[in-house]
Structure formats: C-alpha cells, structure tokens
N, C-alpha and C positions, 0 to 999 in steps of 0.2 A: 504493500500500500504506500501511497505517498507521502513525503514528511508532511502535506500544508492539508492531507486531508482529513476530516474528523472522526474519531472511529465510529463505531456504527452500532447502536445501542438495540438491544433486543426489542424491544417494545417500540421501535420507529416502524411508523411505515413507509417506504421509501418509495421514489417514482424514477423509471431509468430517462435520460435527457430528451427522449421523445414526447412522453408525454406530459415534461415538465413546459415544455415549450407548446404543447397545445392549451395549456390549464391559465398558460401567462403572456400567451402571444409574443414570446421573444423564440424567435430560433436558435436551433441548436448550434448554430457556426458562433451566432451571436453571445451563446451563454461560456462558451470555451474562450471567446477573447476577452469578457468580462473578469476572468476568472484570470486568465494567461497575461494579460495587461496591467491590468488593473488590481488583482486583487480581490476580486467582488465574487459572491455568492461561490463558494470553497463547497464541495458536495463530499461526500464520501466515495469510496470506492471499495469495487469488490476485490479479489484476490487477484484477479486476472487483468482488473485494471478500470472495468466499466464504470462510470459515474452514477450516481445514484444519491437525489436527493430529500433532505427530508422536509417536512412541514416548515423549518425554520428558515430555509433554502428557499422555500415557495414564498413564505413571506419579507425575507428579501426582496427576493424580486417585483414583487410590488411595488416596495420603500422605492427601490431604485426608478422603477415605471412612473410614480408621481414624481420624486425630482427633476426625472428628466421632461417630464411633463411641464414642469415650471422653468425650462429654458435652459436648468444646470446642466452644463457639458460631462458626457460619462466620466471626464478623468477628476472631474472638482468632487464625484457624488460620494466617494468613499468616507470622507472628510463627517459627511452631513449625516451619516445613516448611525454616526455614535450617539450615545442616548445624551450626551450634553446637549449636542444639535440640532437634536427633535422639535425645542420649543424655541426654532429661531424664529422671527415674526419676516412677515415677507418681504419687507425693507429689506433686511439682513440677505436671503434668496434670491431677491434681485441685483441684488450687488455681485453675490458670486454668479448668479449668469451671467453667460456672455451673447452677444448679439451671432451666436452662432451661424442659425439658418440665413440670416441675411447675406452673414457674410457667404456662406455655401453659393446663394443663389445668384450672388453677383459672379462668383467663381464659374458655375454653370453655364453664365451668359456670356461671357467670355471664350469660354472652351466653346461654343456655340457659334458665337461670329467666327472665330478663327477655325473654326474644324478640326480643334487636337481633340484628337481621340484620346489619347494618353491622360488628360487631365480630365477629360468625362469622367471617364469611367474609371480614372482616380479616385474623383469624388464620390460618387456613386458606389465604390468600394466600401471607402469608408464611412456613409451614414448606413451604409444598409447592411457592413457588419455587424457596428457598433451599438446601433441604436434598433426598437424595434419596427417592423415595417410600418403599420398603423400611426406611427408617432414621428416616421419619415414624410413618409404621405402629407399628414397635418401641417408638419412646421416646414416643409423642404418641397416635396413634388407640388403641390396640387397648387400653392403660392406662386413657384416658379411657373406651371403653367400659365395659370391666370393672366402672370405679367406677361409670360412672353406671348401670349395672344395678341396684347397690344403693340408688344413692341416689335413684332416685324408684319403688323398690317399693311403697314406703309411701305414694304422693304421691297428691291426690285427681285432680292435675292431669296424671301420669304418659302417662296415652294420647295426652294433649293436644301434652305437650311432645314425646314418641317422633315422634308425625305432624309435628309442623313442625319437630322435625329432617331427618325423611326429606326432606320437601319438598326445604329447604335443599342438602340433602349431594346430594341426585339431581338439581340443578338444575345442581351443578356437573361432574356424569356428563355429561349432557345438552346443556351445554358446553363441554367442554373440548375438542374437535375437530371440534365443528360447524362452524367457521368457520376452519381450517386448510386445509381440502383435500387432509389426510393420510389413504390409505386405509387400512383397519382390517385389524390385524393377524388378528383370525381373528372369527368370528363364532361366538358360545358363547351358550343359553340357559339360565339359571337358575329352579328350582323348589324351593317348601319343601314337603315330603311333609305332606300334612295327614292327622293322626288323629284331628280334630273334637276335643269333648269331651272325650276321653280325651290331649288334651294341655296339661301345667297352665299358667296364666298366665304363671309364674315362664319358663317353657322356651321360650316362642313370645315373650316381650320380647330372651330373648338370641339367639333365630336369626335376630329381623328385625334388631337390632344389627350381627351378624354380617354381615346380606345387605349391608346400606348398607356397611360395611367392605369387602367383597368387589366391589361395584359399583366403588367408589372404586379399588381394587386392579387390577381390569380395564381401567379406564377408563387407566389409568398406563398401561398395556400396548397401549396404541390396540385394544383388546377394543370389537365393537359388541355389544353387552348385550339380550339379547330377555329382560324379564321376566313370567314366566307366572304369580306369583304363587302359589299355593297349591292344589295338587292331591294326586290321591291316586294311589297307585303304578298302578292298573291303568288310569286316564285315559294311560299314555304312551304305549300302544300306539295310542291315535287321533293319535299324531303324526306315525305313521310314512305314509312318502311325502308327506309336507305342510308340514314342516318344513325348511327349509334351512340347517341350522348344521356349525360343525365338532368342538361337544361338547354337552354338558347338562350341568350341573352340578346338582344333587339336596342340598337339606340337610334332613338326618333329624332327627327327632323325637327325645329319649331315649326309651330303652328299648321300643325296637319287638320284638314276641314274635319268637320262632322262624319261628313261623306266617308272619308278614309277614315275615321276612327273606328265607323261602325263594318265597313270590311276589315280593319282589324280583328275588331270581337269575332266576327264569321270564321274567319281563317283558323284564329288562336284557340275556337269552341272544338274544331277537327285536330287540331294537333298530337301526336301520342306521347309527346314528351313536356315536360314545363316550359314556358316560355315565359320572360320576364323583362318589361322595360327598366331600363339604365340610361346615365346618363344626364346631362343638364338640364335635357327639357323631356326631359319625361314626366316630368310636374306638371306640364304640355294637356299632356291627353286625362282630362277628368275624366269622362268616362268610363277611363281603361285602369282605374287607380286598384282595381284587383289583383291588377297586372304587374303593378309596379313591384320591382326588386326591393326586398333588404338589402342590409350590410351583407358585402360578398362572404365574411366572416362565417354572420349567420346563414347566408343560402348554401353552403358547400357542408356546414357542421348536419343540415336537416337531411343531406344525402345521406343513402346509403356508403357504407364506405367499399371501394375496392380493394382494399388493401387486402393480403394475403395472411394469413398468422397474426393477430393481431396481439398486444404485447397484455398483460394482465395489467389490472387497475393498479393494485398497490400489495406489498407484501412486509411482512414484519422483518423488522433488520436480522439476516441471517449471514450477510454476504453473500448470495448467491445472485446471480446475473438476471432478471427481468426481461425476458426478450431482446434483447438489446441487441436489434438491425446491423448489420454493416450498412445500411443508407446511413443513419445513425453518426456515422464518422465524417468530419465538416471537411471543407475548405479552406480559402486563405490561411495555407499555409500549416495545417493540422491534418493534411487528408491522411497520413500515415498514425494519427495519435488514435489511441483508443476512449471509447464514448465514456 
C-alpha cells in the first residue's frame, strides 16, 4: 500500500474511482491529479494497488466542488478545506479567487484568431482535467461561447474560424474514450432541424456552437455521439427500424410556425425511440414542452445502462478490489498507474 494512503478500516464502506466519480461528477482522470498534484482527497488502496474511497473521501469532494464553485482555483483549495477555514466569510473567498475563467477565455480567443492548436487544447487540457466538466461548462465553455458569437459576426474570417474550431473540439469527442476500453454509457443521436433559407445566419452560428458544447457534454458522460447533421423534421420517420440508439436529441430553429410544431408532434407521436429538444431555443416551441430535454446528466443517468459487468454498490473495508475496470485507468499522463 502507499505511504500517503489511509488504511482501511473494517466497518468503511468503500467505493472503487468509478463510481466515486458518478456519485460526485468529477472524473476519474480528474480525481488522480487532484490527488497527484495537489494533494487533495488521498483514498485508500487495496493490496494490489486499486483506489478505493470512503464516505470521508466523498465528502471531500464536495468541500472541494463548492470552492471551486466560488471561483477558488484547485491549487488555493487545499488551504480552505482545514476546519480553521470553514468559517471564512466571503470577503475573505473572494480575495483568494482568482479571475481565473476570464482569464482562460481570453487565452481561448487568442488561440482562436491565431489557429495554435497547441495552446487550444492546452487549455482545454487543463480545465477539463483539473476541474469538473459541469463547472467547466458554467464558468469556461458556455461564457466563451456566448462571446465568441459576437465576436466574429462581423469577421470576414468567421466561417473559417467556426470550422476549425469544430474540427479541434470534435477531435477531442472523438478521443476521449477511444482508447480507454470504457463502454459507452448510452448511445444518443443528434440532429439540427433545418429550415433552409428561412433560417438566419445569426441562429445557425449559435446552434452549431451549441452542438460542439453539447458533443463535448456527452462525451463527459461516456455518450457514443451518432451525428446526423442537418435534417428536416419529416426525414425522421426514414429512421425508424434502422437506427439503433437510446435517444435523439433534435435542436430547433427559432421561431418555427404552428404549422411545423404540430408536424413535429405527428412525426415525434410515430417515433420508436425518445426524442428530445435541446438547445437555445427550444424554449421556442410551447407546444412541444413535453419534448423538451433535461440536464444531459439527468437524460443518460434514466437510460438503461450498456455497460457490461457492472461494479457493486459499496463493500465493507476488506481490501479487496470492487470491480475495478481497466477503462478505470486515466490519462494525462497516469494511463500506466493503477485505479
């Protein structure tokens, strides 16, 4: 066993890194460099080496989830989580944050004009090691989108830079569990409803922003992503029997008529799989507000799961191994360490 791990008391019941990270939305790459860097939530181990943590470890992660929720950067939180620092008042938490994401998103925007890949997905390394994906999204993706909607409407180059973003950000869709051997929590296809013409530039820059955010979102959730691209609502009915997934997910147009809402309903009432609106303006169609998606979180946790051997809930401290996957074993720079 490790010198820095705790031993491991009979009466805990312990959780192995997989499903510590579904209970607390931090991943498992992410819980190994909190640990490996920093110092942060120390778990026990079995003889063989696998991590395994307890009730106290869980709650950790929490402590750590709200500070980093209040803007403090992972390497200030170690500091904060002693029981002196508990009752600092928020004066005090605004002082040790730092104007972190700002700064990330100005970084992004740069790497952006200039087209270094190298420092993209630098940065992109490191929020979405470090930090959890839910709380990347909040203070980092969904921000930086927003702006950069504005800021190359104007741009002669705007199409130019949109497309090798997508490239970038789908590339790392495209790897993040390719080479794991972690099976995919549910398999969901996505479609942008097209209305030709009659959808203005301004509205089709923010729903392909949106798709890349929502790919990125999935992919966090080990979602295998079938993208279909840009169809029109009565093409979904040639899907049916041919298609194997366990949703659709659908992003509407602004301001689709009556007209089209109610061939919506028609089409969505024949469908053999779920179908569900995302996206900006899917707020758009009253109507269809039956339709409308949860949090991606919650729509993939209501799937069935595909997973193979699934790991037991929790076991009393024996030391012995809990299902513990080789998917289990991370990245950046740990793919050889054990879970």
């Amino acid at each position: 066993m490790k010198k820095d791990s705790p031993s491991i008391k009979n009466d805990q019941t312990l959780l192995p890194i997989g499903e510590v990270s579904a209970l607390t939305g931090v991943n498992a790459v992410t819980l190994r460099a909190w640990q490996r860097r920093f110092g942060l939530v120390i778990p026990a181990r079995t003889p063989k080496g696998h991590r395994l943590y307890t009730s106290e470890n869980i709650q950790e992660i929490h402590e750590i989830n709200a500070w980093l929720a209040k803007g403090v950067a992972i390497s200030k939180v170690k500091p904060l989580l002693m029981s002196t620092a508990k009752s600092l008042s928020i004066e005090m938490v605004e002082i040790q944050a730092v104007d972190l994401w700002g700064e990330q998103i100005t970084a992004l925007n740069t790497a952006l004009f200039d087209f270094n890949q190298h420092k993209l997905q630098q940065i992109l390394d490191e929020a979405l090691g470090l930090y959890p994906f839910q709380l990347v999204k909040e203070k980092l993706l969904q921000p930086w989108f927003n702006q950069l909607d504005d800021l190359v409407a104007e741009r002669l180059d705007a199409e130019l830079m949109l497309a090798w973003l997508k490239s970038e950000l789908l590339s790392r869709v495209g790897g993040r569990y390719a080479f794991t051997g972690q099976p995919a929590a549910a398999r969901i296809a996505v479609i942008s409803l097209s209305r030709g013409s009659a959808t203005p530039p301004s509205s089709t820059r923010t729903n392909s922003l949106f798709s890349l955010l929502l790919s990125l979102e999935l992919a966090s959730l080990r979602v295998s992503i079938i993208d279909l691209g840009e169809q029109t609502i009565g093409s979904l009915l040639l899907l049916q029997g041919r298609l194997n997934v366990d949703a659709l997910l659908l992003i509407p147009d602004p301001n689709h008529s009556g007209s089209e809402q109610t061939e919506m309903l028609t089409v969505l009432a024949q469908m053999s799989f779920p179908c569900r609106f995302v996206g900006p303006f899917a707020p758009t169609l009253t109507s269809l507000s039956a339709f409308w998606a949860p949090s991606m979180t919650d729509l993939v946790g209501q799937m069935p799961s595909r997973a193979v051997g699934k790991t037991n809930r929790g076991q009393k401290g024996t030391g012995k191994s809990i299902g513990v996957s080789q998917s289990e074993q991370g990245k950046s720079g740990e793919s050889n360490e054990i879970s």
